[in-house]
Each structure stands twice: as C-alpha cells, then as structure tokens.
SEDRENFI-547174 format. One record per residue (C-alpha): x, y, z. Coordinates in steps of 0.1 Angstrom, whole numbers, plus 5000, padded with zeros to 4 digits. Example, Ala and Ser with C-alpha at 12.3 -4.5 7.8 and 13.67 -1.06 7.14 Angstrom:
! SEDRENFI-547174
512349555078;513749895071;
! end
This chain:
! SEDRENFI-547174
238891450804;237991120785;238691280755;242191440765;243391070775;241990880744;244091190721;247391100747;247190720736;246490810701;249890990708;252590760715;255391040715;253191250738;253490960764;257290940755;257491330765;255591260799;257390960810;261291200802;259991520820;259091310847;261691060855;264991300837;263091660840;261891740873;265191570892;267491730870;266192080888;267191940921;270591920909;273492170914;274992360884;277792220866;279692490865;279792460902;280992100903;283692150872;286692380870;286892480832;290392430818;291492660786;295392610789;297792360809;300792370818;303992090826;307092160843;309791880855;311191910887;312591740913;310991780949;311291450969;308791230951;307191490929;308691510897;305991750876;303892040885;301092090863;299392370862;295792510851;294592860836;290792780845;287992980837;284693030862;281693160848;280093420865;276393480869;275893810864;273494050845;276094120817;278093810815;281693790829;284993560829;286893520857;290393330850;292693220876;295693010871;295992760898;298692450902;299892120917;302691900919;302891490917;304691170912;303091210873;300791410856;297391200866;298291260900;299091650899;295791690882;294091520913;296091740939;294792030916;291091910918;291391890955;292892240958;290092390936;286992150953;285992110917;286491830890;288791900862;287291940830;289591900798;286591950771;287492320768;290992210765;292892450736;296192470749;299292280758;302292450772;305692270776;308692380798;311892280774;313292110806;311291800793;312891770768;315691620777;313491280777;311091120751;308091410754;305491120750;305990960780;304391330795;301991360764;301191010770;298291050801;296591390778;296191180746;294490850764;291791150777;288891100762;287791450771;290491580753;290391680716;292991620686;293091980677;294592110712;297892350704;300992270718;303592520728;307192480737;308792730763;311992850773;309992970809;307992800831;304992660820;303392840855;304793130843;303593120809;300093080819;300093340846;301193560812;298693410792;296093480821;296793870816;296193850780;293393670780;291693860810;292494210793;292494110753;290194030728;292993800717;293393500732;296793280731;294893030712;293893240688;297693340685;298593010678;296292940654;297193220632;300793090634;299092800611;298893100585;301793260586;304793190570;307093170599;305292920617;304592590624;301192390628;301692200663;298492010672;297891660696;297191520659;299391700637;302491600663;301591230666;300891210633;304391310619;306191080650;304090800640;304990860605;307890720585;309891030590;309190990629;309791390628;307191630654;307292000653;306092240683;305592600683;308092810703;307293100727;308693290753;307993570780;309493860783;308794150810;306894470796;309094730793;307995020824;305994770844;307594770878;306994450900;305194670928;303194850898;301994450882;301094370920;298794680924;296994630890;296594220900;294594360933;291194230932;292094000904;292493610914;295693490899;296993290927;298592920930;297492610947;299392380962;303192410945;302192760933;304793080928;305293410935;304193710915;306793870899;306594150875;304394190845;305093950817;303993970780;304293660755;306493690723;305893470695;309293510672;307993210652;310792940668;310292550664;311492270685;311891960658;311691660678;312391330663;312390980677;310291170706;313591370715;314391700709;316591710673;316992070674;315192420676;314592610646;314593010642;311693190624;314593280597;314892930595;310792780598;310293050569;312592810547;310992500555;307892630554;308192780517;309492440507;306192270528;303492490513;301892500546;301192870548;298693130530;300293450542;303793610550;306593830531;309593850511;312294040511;314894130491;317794380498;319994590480;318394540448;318694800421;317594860386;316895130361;313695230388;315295130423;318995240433;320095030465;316794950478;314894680500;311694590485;308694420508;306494210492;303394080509;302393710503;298493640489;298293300479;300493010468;300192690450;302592450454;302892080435;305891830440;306391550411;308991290411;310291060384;313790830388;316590850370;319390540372;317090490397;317990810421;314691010427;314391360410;311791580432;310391910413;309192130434;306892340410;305292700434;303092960420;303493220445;300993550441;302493860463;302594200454;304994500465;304094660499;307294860506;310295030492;312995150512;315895330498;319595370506;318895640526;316695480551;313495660536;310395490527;308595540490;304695630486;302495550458;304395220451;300895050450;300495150410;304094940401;304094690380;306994450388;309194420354;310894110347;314094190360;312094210397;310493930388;313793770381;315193860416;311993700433;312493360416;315993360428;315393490464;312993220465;315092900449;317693020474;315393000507;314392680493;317892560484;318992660518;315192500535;316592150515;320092190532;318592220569;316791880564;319691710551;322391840577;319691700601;318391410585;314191570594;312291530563;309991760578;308491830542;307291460541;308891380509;309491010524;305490940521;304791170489;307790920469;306790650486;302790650476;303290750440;306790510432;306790240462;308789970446;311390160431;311790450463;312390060487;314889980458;316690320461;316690290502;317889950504;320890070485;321890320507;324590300538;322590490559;318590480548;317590770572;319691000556;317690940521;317491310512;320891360507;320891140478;317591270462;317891550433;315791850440;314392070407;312292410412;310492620392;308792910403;305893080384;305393490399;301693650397;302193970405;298494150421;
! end
C-alpha cells in the first residue's frame, strides 16, 4: 500500500484524474439525461399575425431521441405564439416542459407575409444566439411556416432525405441560390446591400384524401402546442428553384428558376445543371431539342476602364456533354453518348449561353441588384478609378447600367 501511494505522488496527473472522477464524475451520474431536459430543434418556423397582442407564431419541428434497442427518431412539430420571437420560443418551452435547444438548428423557414417589413428585425433575435450557427438555411414560403414544417416533418420521418439536405443541393445546382444566416448577412451588409433566399412551396399529393393523411398520422405525434392547427390533408414540398431578392432588408422582387439559372451562369456559383437548346438543326439533327448536362465550369471576370467607363469580361469555360436528343416528332434518340459535338453545335452553345447571360445582365440592371457582386470585384482590383466613375453618375446605385459587359465562352465537350 506504501508503494501504491509513493507511485500516485510520483504521478501528478494520476492525482489530477482522482480529484475530476471525484468531484465532476460521480455527481454527474446523479444527474438526469439531457435529452430529457432539451427539446432538439432541426427546423423553425415564423409566421406574422395579428391575435391581440401576439404578432408571430413560431414554430418547432423537434426531434426526441428514443431509447431503444435499434435506435429511433421521433419528430413532432409543435408551436407558440408571442409579442416577438423570444417570447414565442418561451411559450413553446413551456408547452413542451423542455428547454429549447438551437445547436441542431439547420433550417429557417419564412412565411412571405414578413416580408412586407425589414426581415432583420425577425432575423434579428436568431443571429444574436449564440447556440445558433452561420451555416443554418433559410427558406422563403408562399404557405405557412407551420404548414411547411408539418410537410417537412413527413419527409423527414418517412425519407432518407431530409429538407436540409434539399437545400443544400440547391447550392449545386444551377437553378438555385445559396441562402445561409452568413451568406444573407453577408450580401445586406455588403456594398450591394442585396440578400437572396431560397423559395419553396407545398403542394397536396395527388390521391391523398384528408381522411386517408389522418389515418396514416395515427400513432404518429404531429400535433401543435399552444397556437397550433389543424390537420389537413397530405402535403409534399416542391422546390422549383424560386428566389426572393431582398435588398435594403425588403423584399426587391422574386425571381423564377428560368430566371436564378441566368444569374446564376453569370455568378459561377454552381457545379451542376443543364442546357438546352431547341429547334436546332444541322446536317445530323433536323428540328431537334438537344440536353446537355453540366460537369464543371470555370469562370474568371477581368476589368480594365476605358474613358474611364468600366469594361467587365466575363471569360467561362463550361464542360457539359450531350445527354438527350429529341426530335420533331416527340421521340427520343439512343446511342447519342458516342457524338462528338461539331463546331456548328458548339457554335449554338456559345450563343445560348451569351444570351442567358446577356439576359442575367438585363435582370440586374432593370432592378438595380448586383447580385453578381461586380460592385466589390471593381472595387478591390481598380478602387480609385471605380469612386471616380460613381461619383460621376446621377444615380450611383444604378452603376451597372453604365458598365460594358464582354464574354467569351470556351466549350470542352466530355
């Protein structure tokens, strides 16, 4: 026993060890589970309304981990209404008995109705929580934000896929926009003082009666709290690659997927997507629609003045290859995976493309939303002379009007 104390003081992180498991270790067993005292948030939800004092109803789709044998996830969507968001999110906690925690936080839905007003007075309360990260998705809807969540419940109950994960590939595709905490703030705060936000919206399924969604919820917990709806029949989300451009912190406008695809090609900011060109015919194709599917891009600007105007080139190397051929006749070709594009298809890309991006350039300047950036791109590489350009101008927030726009498009075809 001597021995075994004189090796312990000879071991001055052994004592260390003793004294933690002692004082941290054994009265950390005596204490409940977390998951007990904390309701796990994955998705939230704002609404506006108007109910005496209340004017939001926030809502929650939380997810309870269940002790089991094989390990199971239980997700409920529960809500509450308030004078402002903090205080919804209390009435919630008191409805559930549990704490609301934010850490697991991935997703931000928005009911359009709030729009109306600057959106970072409601953003305001989530980006001051600390338990909050940067990365959280937000979404714009034309529904609910209950609603949306009580969708996004199904999916994520019955589906490998979860919303967030939809929303995240939007980052990829061509049609979409990336719509982060960060990513937002970081664009209002900007010189352009332009935001973008993902649109979605619900829809019902087709053949899913209300009484038929009812019977398949039974046994599953999907109800409200305090300030919670009704069911209603089965809804299903549809992501058709819509944007709300906000600028100022008020909604400027809302953006197709026709349209996001234009900006986007002028942005660089996807990795995937297609093209499509119609009614094209040559000595091989006679009236047809040819598909191309996107593998990579590269895309450099570079800027020089001239009589001290700004002249932007846009240079894109865009790497696709053709997926699909459709003739006059409606019918689709095989075997097209051998073709090797000739110049004259490589001709029609390049001009499908400048046109998307001529018509991309023509969105922003109708609008005045630089939603490309160019304002900090001219700015960091020719400051004196871009302040000397602006200060000429009538009106300097309508800058890209007056800026010439070059492009040059190099095809690799795979």
């Amino acid at each position: 026993m001597k021995h075994f104390f004189k090796q312990i003081i000879k071991s001055p992180m052994l004592i260390l060890f003793i004294v933690m498991t002692v004082f941290l270790g054994f009265p950390a067993l005596g204490q409940t589970a977390e998951i007990s005292q904390y309701a796990i948030v994955t998705a939230l939800g704002i609404d506006k309304i108007e109910e005496g004092e209340d004017k939001f109803e926030v809502s929650f789709l939380t997810f309870i981990p269940i002790a089991q044998q094989g390990f199971a996830e239980k997700y409920k969507v529960i809500s509450a209404k308030g004078r402002s968001v903090a205080e919804a999110m209390d009435f919630a906690g008191l409805e559930l008995g549990r704490e609301i925690g934010l850490s697991h936080l991935k997703l931000i839905a928005l009911n359009q109705e709030l729009f109306k007003e600057d959106i970072s007075m409601f953003l305001d309360y989530l980006v001051r929580n600390k338990e909050i990260t940067t990365s959280v998705r937000l979404i714009a809807t034309d529904k609910s934000a209950q609603d949306f969540l009580k969708a996004a419940q199904k999916l994520d109950s019955e589906s490998s896929i979860k919303v967030s994960d939809l929303v995240a590939y939007n980052t990829d595709y061509i049609y979409a926009a990336d719509s982060t905490l960060e990513s937002f703030y970081k664009s209002m705060l900007g010189p352009t003082r332009v935001g973008l936000i993902s649109f979605l919206t619900t829809e019902k399924e087709e053949g899913v009666s209300a009484m038929a969604d009812a019977e398949g919820q039974n046994g599953q917990s999907s109800g409200a709290g305090q300030g919670g709806g009704t069911e209603s029949g089965a809804e299903e989300i549809k992501n058709l690659g819509e944007t709300a451009v906000f600028k100022d912190g008020m909604l400027k406008l809302n953006l197709s997927g026709k349209d996001m695809k234009k900006i986007n090609i002028i942005k660089g900011s996807f990795t995937t997507g297609s093209l499509n060109i119609r009614n094209y015919s040559d000595e091989e194709f006679d009236n047809c629609n040819l598909t191309f599917e996107i593998f990579k891009k590269n895309l450099k600007y570079h800027v020089v003045f001239q009589n001290g105007i700004p002249v932007v080139t846009l240079d894109l190397q865009i790497n696709l290859k053709l997926s699909e051929v459709e003739d006059k006749d409606g019918i689709f070709r095989q075997n097209i995976e051998i073709y090797v594009l000739s110049k004259d298809v490589e001709d029609a890309i390049e001009k499908k493309i400048k046109t998307v991006m001529s018509e991309g350039i023509e969105i922003m300047r109708d609008n005045q939303i630089d939603l490309a950036d160019f304002y900090t791109f001219i700015n960091n590489t020719h400051k004196k002379e871009f302040e000397q350009f602006l200060d000429r101008l009538e009106e300097r927030d309508n800058y890209l009007s007056h800026i010439v726009f070059k492009t040059n498009i190099y095809i690799i075809a795979s």
